[in-house]
Backbone as CSV, one residue per row, in Angstrom:
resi,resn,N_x,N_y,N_z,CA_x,CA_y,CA_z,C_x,C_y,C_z
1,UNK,13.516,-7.721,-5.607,14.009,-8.094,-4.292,14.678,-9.463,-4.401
2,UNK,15.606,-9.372,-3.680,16.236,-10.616,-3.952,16.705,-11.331,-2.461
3,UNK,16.603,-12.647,-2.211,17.004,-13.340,-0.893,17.981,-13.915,-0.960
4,UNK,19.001,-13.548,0.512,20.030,-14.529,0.126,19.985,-15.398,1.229
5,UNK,21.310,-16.526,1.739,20.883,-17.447,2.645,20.941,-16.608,4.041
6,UNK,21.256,-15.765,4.251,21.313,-15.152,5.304,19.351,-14.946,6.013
7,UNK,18.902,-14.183,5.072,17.632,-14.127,5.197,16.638,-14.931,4.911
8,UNK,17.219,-15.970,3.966,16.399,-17.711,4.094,16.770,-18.214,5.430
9,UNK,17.823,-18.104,6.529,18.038,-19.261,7.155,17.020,-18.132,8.772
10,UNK,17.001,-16.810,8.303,16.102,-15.934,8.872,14.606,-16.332,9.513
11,UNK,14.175,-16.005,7.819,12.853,-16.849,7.598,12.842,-18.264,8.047
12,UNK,13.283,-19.116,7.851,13.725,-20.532,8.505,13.014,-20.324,9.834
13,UNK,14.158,-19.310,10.508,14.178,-19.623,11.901,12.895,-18.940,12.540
14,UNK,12.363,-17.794,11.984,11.058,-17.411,12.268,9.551,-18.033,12.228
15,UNK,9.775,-19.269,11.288,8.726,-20.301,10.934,8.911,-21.381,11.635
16,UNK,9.842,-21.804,12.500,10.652,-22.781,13.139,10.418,-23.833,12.435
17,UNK,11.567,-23.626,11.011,11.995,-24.801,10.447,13.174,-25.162,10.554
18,UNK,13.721,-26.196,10.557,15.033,-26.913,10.856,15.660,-26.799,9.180
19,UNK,16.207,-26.305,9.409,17.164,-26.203,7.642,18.352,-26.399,8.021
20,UNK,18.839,-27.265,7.350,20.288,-27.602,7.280,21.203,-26.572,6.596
21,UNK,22.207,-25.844,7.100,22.584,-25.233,6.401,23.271,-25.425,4.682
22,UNK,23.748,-26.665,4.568,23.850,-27.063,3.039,22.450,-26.794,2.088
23,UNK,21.651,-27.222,2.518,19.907,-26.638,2.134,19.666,-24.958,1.503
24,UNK,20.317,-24.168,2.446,19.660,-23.057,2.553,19.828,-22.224,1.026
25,UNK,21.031,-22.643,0.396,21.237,-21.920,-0.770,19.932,-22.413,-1.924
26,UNK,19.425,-23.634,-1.636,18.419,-23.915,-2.608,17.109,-23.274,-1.901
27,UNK,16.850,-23.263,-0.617,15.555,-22.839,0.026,15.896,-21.110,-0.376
28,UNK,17.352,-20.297,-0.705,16.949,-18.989,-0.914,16.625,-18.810,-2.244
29,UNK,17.219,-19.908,-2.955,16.587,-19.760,-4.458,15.296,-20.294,-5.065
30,UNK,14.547,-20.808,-4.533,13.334,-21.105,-3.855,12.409,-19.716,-3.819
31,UNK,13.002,-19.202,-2.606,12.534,-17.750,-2.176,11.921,-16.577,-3.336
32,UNK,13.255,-16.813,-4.185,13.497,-15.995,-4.856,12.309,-16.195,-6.463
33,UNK,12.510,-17.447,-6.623,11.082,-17.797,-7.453,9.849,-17.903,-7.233
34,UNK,9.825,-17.878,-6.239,8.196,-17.492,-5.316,8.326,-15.851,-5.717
35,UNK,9.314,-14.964,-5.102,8.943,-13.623,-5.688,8.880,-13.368,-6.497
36,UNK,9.903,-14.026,-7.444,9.614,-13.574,-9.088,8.228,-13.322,-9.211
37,UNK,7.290,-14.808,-9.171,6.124,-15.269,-10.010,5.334,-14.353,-9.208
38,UNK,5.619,-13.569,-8.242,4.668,-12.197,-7.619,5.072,-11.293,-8.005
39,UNK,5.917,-10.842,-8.599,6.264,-9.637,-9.348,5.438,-10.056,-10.753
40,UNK,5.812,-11.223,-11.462,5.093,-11.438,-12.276,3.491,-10.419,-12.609
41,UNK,2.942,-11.298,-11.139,1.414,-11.195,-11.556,1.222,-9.464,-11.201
42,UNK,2.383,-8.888,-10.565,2.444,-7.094,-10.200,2.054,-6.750,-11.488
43,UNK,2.453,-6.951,-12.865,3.022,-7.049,-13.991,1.036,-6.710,-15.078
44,UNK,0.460,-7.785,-14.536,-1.182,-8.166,-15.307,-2.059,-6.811,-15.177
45,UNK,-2.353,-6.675,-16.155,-3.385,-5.684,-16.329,-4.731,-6.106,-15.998
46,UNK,-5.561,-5.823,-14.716,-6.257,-5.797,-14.143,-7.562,-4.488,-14.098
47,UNK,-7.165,-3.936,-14.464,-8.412,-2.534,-14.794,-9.625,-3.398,-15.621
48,UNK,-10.296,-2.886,-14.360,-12.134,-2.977,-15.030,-12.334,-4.456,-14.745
49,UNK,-11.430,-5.299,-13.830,-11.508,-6.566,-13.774,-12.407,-6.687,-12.226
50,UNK,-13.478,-7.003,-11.811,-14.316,-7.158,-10.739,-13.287,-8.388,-9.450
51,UNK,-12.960,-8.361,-7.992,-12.226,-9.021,-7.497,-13.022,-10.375,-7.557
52,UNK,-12.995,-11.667,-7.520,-13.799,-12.658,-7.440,-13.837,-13.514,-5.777
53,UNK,-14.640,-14.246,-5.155,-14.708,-15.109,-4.376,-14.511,-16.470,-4.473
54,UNK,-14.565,-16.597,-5.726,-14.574,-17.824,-6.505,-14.529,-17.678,-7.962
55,UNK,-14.094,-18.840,-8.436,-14.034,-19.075,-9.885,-15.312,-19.710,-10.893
56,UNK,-16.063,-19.958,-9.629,-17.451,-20.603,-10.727,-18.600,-19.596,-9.967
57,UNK,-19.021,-18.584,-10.698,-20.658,-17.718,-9.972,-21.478,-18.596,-9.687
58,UNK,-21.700,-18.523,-8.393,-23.071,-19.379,-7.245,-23.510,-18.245,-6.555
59,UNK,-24.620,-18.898,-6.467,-25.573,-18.278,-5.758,-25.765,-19.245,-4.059
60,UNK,-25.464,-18.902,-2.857,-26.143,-19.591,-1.762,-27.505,-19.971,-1.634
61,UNK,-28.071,-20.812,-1.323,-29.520,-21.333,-1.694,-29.888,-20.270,-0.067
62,UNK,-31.018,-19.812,-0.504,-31.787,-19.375,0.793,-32.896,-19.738,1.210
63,UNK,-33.050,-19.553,2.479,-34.059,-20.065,3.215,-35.020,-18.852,3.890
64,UNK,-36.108,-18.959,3.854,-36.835,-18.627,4.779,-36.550,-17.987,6.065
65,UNK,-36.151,-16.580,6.927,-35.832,-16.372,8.098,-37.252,-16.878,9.323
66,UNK,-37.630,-18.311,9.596,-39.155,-18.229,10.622,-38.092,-18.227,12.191
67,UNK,-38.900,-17.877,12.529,-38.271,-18.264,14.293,-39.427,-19.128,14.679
68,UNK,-38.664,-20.545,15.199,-39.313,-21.697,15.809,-38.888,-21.668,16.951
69,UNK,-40.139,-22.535,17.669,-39.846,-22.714,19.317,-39.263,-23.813,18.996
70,UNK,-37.708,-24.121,19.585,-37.102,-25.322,20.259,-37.562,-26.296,20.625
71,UNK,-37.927,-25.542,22.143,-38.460,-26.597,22.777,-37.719,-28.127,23.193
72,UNK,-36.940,-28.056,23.000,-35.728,-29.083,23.081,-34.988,-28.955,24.339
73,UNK,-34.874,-28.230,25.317,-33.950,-28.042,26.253,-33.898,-29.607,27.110
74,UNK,-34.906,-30.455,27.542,-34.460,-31.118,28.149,-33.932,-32.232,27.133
75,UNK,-33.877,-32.102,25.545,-32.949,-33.176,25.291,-32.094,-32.606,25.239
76,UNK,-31.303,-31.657,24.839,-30.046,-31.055,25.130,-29.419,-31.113,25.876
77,UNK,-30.163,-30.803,27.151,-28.941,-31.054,28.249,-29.443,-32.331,28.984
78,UNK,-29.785,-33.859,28.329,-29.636,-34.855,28.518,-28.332,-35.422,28.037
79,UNK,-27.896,-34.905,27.120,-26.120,-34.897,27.036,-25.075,-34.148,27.734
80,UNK,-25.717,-33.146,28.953,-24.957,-32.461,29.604,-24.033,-33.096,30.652
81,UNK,-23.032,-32.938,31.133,-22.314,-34.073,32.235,-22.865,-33.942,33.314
82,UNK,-23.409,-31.981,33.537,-23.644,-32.180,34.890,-24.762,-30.600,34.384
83,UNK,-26.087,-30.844,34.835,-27.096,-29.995,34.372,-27.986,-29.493,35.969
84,UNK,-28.394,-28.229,35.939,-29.133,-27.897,36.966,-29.636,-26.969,36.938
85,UNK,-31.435,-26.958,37.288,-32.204,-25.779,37.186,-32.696,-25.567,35.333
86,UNK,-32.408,-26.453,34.977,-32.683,-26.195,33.289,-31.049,-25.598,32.534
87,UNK,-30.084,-26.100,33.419,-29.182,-24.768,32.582,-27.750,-25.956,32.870
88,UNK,-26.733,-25.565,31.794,-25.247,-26.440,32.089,-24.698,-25.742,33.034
89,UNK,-24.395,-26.844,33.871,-23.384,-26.487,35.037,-21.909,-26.487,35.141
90,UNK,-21.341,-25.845,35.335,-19.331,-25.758,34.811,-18.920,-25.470,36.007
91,UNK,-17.872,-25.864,35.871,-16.763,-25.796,37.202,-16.498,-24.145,37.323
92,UNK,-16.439,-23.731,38.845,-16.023,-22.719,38.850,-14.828,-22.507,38.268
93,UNK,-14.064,-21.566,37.575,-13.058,-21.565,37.118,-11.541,-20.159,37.400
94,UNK,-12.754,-18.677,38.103,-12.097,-17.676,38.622,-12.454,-17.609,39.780
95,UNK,-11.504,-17.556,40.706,-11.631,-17.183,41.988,-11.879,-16.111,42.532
C-alpha cells in the first residue's frame, strides 16, 4: 500500500493536524515507512509463539479476599461539601 499527499493531507485533516502543504510530501513518505516496517513484521514467523502482556514474566502479588467493616462513613463524608442523613448530597441535575 502506498500513500500519496492526497491521502496524507486526508489523514492530516482527520487527526486535525495543520500541515503545510510543502510538508505533506515528506509526512506521505513518512506514511509510507510506518507501513513498510508493518508489512515488515506481516513478514515474522510467529507459530507456536504464546501472545505476551509484557516482556519481563510477573506475577501480581496477592492478597487475601477478607471483607472488613469500614466503618468510616462519618470521616468520609467529613470531606463532603454538602452531606445529609449519612449520605452525599448533589444538586438536582434532571428535571
Amino acid at each position: 500500500m502506498s500513500i500519496d499527499e492526497n491521502t496524507a493531507a486526508r489523514v492530516a485533516k482527520l487527526a486535525r493536524i495543520k500541515v503545510e502543504p510543502d510538508a505533506l510530501p515528506a509526512l506521505a513518505e513518512e506514511f509510507n515507512t510506518i507501513l513498510g516496517f508493518i508489512e515488515q513484521l506481516g513478514e515474522v514467523d510467529v507459530e507456536g509463539i504464546e501472545p505476551m502482556t509484557t516482556v519481563t514474566p510477573q506475577r501480581l502479588k496477592r492478597r487475601e479476599d477478607v471483607v472488613t467493616d469500614g466503618d468510616q462513613q462519618d470521616a468520609v463524608l467529613a470531606n463532603a461539601p454538602d452531606a445529609r442523613e449519612g449520605f452525599f448530597a448533589v444538586p438536582k441535575v434532571v428535571e
